[in-house]
GUKOLMI-791174 format. One line per field, with one value per residue (C-alpha): residue number from 1; residue in three letters; z, y, x. Coordinates in steps of 0.02 Angstrom, whole numbers, plus 50000, padded with zeros to 5 digits. Layout:
BEGIN
i (NUM:...) $
aa (ALA:...) $
Z (Z:...) $
Y (Y:...) $
X (X:...) $
END
This chain:
BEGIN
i (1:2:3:4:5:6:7:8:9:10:11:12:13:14:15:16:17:18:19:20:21:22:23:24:25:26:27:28:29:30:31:32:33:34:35:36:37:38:39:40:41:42:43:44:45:46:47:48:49:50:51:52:53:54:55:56:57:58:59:60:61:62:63:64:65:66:67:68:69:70:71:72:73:74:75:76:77:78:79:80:81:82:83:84:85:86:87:88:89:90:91:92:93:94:95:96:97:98:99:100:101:102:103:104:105:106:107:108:109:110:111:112:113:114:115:116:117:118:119:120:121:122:123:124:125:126:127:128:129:130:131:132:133:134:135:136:137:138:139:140:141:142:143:144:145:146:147:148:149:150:151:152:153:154:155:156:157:158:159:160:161:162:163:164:165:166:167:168:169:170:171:172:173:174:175:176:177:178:179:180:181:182:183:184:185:186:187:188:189:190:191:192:193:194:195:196:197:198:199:200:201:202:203:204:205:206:207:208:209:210:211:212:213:214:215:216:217:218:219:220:221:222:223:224:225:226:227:228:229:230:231:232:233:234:235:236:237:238:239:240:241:242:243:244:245:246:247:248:249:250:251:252:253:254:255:256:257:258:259:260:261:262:263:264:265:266:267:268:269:270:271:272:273:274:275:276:277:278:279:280:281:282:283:284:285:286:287:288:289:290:291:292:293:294:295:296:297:298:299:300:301:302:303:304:305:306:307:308:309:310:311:312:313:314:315:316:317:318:319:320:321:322:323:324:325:326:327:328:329:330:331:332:333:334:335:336:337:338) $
aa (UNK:UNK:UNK:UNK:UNK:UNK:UNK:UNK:UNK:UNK:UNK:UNK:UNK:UNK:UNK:UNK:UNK:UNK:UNK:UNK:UNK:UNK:UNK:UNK:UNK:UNK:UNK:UNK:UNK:UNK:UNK:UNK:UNK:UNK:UNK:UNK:UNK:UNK:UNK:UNK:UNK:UNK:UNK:UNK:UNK:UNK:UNK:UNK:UNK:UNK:UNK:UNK:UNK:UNK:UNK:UNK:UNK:UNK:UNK:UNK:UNK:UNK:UNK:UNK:UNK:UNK:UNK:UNK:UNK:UNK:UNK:UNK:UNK:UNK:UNK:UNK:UNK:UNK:UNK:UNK:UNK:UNK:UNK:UNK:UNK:UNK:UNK:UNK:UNK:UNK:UNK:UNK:UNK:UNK:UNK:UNK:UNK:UNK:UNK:UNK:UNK:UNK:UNK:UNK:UNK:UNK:UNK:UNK:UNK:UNK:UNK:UNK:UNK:UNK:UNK:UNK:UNK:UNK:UNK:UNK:UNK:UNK:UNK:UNK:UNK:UNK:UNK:UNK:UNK:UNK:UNK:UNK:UNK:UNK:UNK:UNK:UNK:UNK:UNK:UNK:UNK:UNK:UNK:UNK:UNK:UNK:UNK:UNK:UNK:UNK:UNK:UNK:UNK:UNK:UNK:UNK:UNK:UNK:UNK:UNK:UNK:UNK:UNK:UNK:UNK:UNK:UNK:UNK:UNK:UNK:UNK:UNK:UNK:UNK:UNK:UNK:UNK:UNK:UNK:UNK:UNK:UNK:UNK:UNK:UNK:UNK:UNK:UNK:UNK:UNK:UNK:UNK:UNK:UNK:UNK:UNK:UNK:UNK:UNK:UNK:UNK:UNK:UNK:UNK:UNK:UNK:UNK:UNK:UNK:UNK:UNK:UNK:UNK:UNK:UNK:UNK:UNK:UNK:UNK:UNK:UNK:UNK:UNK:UNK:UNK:UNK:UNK:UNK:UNK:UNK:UNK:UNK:UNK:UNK:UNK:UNK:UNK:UNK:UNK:UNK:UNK:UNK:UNK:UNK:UNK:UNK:UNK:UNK:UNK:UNK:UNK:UNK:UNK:UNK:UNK:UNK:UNK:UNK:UNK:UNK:UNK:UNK:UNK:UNK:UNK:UNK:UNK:UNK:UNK:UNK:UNK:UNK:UNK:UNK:UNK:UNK:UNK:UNK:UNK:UNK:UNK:UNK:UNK:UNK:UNK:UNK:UNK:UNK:UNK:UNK:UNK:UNK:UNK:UNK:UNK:UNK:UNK:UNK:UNK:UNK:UNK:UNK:UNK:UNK:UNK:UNK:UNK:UNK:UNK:UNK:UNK:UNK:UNK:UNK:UNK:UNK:UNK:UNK:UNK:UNK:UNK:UNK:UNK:UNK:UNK:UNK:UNK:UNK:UNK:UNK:UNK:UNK:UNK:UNK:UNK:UNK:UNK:UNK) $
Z (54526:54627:54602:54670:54478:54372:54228:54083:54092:54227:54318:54216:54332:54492:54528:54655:54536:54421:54558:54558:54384:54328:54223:54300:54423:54468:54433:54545:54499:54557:54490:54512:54483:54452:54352:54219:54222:54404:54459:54313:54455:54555:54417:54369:54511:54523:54361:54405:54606:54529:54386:54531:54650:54530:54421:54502:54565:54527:54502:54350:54377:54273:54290:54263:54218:54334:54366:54556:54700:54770:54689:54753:54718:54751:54719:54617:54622:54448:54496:54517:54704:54806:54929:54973:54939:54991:54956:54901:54902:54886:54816:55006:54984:54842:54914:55060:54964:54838:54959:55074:54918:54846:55043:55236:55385:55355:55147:55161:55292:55167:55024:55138:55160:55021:54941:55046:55089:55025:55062:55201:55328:55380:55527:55558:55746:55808:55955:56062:56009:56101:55958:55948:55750:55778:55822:55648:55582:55640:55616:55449:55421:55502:55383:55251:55278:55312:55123:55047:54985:54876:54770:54607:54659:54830:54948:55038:55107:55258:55262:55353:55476:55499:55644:55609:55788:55791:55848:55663:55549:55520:55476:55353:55285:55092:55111:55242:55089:54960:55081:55087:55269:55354:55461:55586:55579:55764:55713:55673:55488:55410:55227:55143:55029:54898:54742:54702:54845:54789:54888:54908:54866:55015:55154:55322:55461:55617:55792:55730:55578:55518:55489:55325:55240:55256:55228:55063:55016:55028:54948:54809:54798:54761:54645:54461:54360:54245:54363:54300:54437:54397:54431:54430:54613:54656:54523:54515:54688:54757:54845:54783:54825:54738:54701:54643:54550:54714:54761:54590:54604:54763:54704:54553:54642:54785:54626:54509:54370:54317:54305:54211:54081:53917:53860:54031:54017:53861:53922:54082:53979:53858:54013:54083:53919:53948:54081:54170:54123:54329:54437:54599:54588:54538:54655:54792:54698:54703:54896:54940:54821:54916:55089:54999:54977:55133:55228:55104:55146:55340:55345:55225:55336:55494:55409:55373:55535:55607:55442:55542:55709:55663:55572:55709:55837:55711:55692:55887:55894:55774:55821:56011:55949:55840:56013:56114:55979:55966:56177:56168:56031:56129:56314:56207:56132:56290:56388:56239:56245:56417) $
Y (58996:58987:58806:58732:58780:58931:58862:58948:58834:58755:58586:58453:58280:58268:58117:58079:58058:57974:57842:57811:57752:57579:57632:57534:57438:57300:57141:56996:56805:56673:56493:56333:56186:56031:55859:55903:55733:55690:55863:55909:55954:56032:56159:56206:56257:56357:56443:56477:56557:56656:56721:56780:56848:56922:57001:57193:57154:57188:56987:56868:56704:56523:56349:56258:56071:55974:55799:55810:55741:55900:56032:56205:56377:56498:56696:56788:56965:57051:57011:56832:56835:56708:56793:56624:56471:56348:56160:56109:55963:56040:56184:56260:56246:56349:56491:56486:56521:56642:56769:56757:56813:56943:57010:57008:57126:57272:57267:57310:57447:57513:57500:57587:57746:57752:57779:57939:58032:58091:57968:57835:57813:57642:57597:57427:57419:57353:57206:57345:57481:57636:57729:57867:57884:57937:58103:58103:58040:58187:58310:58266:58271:58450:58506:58436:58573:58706:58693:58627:58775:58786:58618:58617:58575:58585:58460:58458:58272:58214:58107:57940:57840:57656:57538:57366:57277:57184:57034:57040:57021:56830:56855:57000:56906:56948:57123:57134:57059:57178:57316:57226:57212:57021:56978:56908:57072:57180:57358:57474:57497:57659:57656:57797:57741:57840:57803:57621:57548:57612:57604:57792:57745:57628:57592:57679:57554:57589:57681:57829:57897:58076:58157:58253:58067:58060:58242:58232:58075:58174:58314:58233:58129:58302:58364:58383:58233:58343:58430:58324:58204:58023:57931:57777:57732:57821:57696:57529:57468:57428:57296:57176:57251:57219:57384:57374:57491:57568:57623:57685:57775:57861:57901:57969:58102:58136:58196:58252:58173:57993:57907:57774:57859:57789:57962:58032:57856:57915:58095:58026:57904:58027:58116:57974:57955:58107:58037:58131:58131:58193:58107:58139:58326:58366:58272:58398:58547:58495:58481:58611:58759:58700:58725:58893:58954:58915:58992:59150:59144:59155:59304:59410:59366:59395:59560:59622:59575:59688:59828:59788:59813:59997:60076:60038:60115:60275:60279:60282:60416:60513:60505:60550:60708:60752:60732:60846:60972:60982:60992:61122:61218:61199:61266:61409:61454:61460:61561:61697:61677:61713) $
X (57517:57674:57772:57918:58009:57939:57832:57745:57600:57509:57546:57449:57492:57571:57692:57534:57426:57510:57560:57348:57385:57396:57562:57706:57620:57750:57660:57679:57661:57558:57614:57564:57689:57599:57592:57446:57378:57384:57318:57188:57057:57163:57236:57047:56995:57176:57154:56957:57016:57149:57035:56925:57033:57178:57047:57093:57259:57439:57439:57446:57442:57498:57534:57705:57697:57801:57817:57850:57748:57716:57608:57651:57587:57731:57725:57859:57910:57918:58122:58075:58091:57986:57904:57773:57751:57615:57594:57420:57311:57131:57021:57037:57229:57202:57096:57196:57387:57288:57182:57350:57443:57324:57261:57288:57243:57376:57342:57149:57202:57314:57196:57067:57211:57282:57096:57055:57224:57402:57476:57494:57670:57674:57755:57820:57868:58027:58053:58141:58025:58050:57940:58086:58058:57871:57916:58002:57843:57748:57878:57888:57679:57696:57836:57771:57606:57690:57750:57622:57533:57685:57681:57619:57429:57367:57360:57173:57196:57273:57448:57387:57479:57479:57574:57609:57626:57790:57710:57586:57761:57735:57569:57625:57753:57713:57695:57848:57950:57877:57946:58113:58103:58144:58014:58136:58223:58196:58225:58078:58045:57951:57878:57789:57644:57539:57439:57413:57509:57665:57821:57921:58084:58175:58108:58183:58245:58316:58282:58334:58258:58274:58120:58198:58215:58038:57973:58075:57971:57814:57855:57917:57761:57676:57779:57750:57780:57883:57980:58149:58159:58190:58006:58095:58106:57950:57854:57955:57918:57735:57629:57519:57334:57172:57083:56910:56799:56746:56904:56926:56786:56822:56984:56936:56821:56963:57104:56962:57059:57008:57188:57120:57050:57151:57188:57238:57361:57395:57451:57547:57636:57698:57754:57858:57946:58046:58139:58283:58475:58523:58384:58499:58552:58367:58276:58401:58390:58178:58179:58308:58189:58049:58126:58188:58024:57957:58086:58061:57870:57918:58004:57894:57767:57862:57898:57728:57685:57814:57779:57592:57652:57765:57583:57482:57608:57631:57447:57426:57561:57485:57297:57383:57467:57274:57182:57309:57288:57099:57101:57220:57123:56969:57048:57136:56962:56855:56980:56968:56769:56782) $
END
């Protein structure tokens, strides 16, 4: 098998695959501040929603006595970030600030990709949108096959894109500040997604994005996990989704591996533990041997085309000079018969 680095042994887990893992899934926080004698009803039927709509999410959930009027639920980044907040007075309150926390339009579109394909490139359009950095979008996608034959497992699924209209940002407001992109901000923003909603490193912003920033995104996605490159930024950052058994199903069939298997977690996370020591001049070295290859792969082929191309002509040549002989043999022959 030919990989991006020479190994003795075969690829066992791709950073892909171990992003469909539930290992170092950034939680996120759902907490309700209230007085625990004034709202007693009110923090039932909190902890009973939550239960139900947290149960297959990246999201735990808690209550915080607090003497105050007001009793909010707010949502915390693992980095204690508040990315909502919602006063509420009733059980709909409740649903309400919890589905808008755990779902919305552009998250179940996402869930829906990211079950099925490579990976997903979200696009979050700009006010001034002149879509400029979709032909780095697709440039990228049709890089990114060209080379793929050459990762460490092959990629059969197809790299998803998804447009967020600019006009839907205050509706995605959570997963706009998951990204770290302000919804009041105008410029275009491009994520790369794979695995369990995970987040590709930083998120691209600007008119102009270079299609190589993204291509290296998804070829590092399909990388092997233990190719040296640090996993870190690749794993730490991802949005708050709920993904059920069916999508755990479906994904299970589409890698053939079952990531949730407790000794597959066991393997992975025994893989993680190595870590790197020089995540930065790997990561280059990763993406500049892949472009290396490819490049190599061109011109053998353009050679053998042209190798192709010479045989045929000498073969042409040669069968030419065969038939001339044979007619001259035969003209020589019946002028001596005659």
């Amino acid at each position: 098998m030919l990989g991006v680095f020479t190994h003795s042994y075969a690829c066992r887990y791709t950073i892909r695959e171990i992003g469909y893992s539930e290992l170092f899934v950034p939680k996120y926080r759902l907490v309700l501040t209230a007085d625990t004698v004034k709202s007693e009803s009110l923090i039932k039927d909190f902890k009973s929603i939550a239960f139900a709509y947290a149960m297959e999410a990246n999201v735990t959930y808690n209550v915080e006595k607090d003497s105050d009027i007001q009793t909010i639920v707010r949502m915390f980044s693992e980095q204690g970030d508040t990315l909502h907040e919602k006063q509420v007075k009733s059980r709909d309150d409740i649903i309400e600030v919890v589905t808008a926390s755990l779902g919305s339009v552009a998250r179940e579109r996402l869930v829906e990709a990211l079950g099925n394909s490579f990976a997903v490139v979200l696009c979050v359009r700009g006010k001034e949108d002149q879509g400029q950095y979709r032909a780095s979008i697709n440039k990228a996608i049709s890089e990114f096959y060209k080379i793929s034959s050459h990762l460490d497992k092959k990629v059969d699924e197809q790299i998803q894109v998804i447009e967020m209209k600019y006009q839907d940002r205050f509706e995605e407001q959570i997963l706009l500040n998951c990204l770290g992109v302000d919804e009041n901000n105008q410029v275009p923003a491009v994520a790369v997604l794979y695995g369990r909603g995970r987040i590709a490193g930083d998120v691209l912003q600007g008119n102009d994005i270079p299609f190589k920033d993204i291509f290296n995104k998804l070829v590092l996605i399909g990388t092997d996990c233990e190719c040296g490159v640090d996993l870190s930024p690749l794993l730490k950052h991802a949005t708050p989704l709920s993904w059920d058994g069916k999508i755990k199903e479906r994904v299970a069939e589409m890698l053939n591996v079952d990531v949730d298997n407790p000794m597959t977690l066991t393997e992975m996370s025994q893989i993680l533990a190595k870590g790197t020591t020089d995540s930065i001049s790997n990561a280059e070295a990763l993406v500049n041997r892949v472009f290396e290859i490819a490049d190599k792969k061109d011109i053998s082929e353009d050679k053998a085309i042209e190798d192709q191309k010479e045989g045929n002509l000498l073969l042409w040549v040669i069968g030419g000079f065969a038939v001339a002989i044979i007619v001259v043999g035969l003209f020589l022959y019946r002028r001596q018969s005659a």
